[in-house]
N, C-alpha and C positions, 0 to 999 in steps of 0.2 A: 461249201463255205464261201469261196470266192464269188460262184451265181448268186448266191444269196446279198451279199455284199454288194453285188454289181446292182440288183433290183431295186436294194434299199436305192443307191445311189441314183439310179434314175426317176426312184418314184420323188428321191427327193429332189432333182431337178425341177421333174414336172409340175410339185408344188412350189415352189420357187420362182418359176416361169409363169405360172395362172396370176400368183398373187403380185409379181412385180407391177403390170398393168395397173392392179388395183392402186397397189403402195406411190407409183407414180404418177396417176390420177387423183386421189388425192392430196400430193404435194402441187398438185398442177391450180388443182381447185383451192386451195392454200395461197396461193400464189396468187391467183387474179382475185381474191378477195381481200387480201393486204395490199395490191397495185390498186383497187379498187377506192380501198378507205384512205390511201394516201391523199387522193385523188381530190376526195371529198372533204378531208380536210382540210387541203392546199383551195380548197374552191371557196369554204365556209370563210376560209384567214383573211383571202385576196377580198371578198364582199365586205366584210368584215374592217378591212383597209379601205376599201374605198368608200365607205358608209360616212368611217371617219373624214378622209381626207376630201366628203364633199360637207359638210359640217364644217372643216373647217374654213372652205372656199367659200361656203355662205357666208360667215362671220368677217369674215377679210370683205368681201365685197361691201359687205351697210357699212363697215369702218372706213372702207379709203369714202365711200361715198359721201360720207360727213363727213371727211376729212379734205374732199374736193371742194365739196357744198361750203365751206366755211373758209377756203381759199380763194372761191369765186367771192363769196358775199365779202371777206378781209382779208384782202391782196396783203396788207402790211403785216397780218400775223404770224408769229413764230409759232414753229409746230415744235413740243416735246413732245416726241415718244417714249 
């Protein structure tokens, strides 16, 4: 009864042992596919930021330049912004 006991126990080891490899291979591959897509999202956001933030450098630049251009040509005029 005991041997018998003791075999189960090893055999159940030995399945325990084969499949951990697996179980932690794919938690491994889990892992670099969510560091992955972080990744790619923080990548899309940031172009995504700067797409804007040269849109809106363009727009700022024509405004001061007519804002220059109309400074040169009327020194005396008041600017509201």
């Amino acid at each position: 009864m005991i041997e018998r006991l003791r075999r189960r126990v090893a055999s159940l080891c030995d399945f325990l042992i084969a499949h951990e490899t697996q179980v932690v291979d794919g938690l491994v591959d889990l892992l670099i596919d969510a560091v992955h897509e972080i990744g790619m999202k923080a990548e899309r956001k940031a172009a995504k930021a700067l797409a804007r933030n040269v849109e809106r450098i363009n727009g700022k630049d024509r405004l001061l330049a007519g804002i220059a251009q109309v400074a040169v040509d009327e020194p005396a005029a008041r600017f509201v912004l």
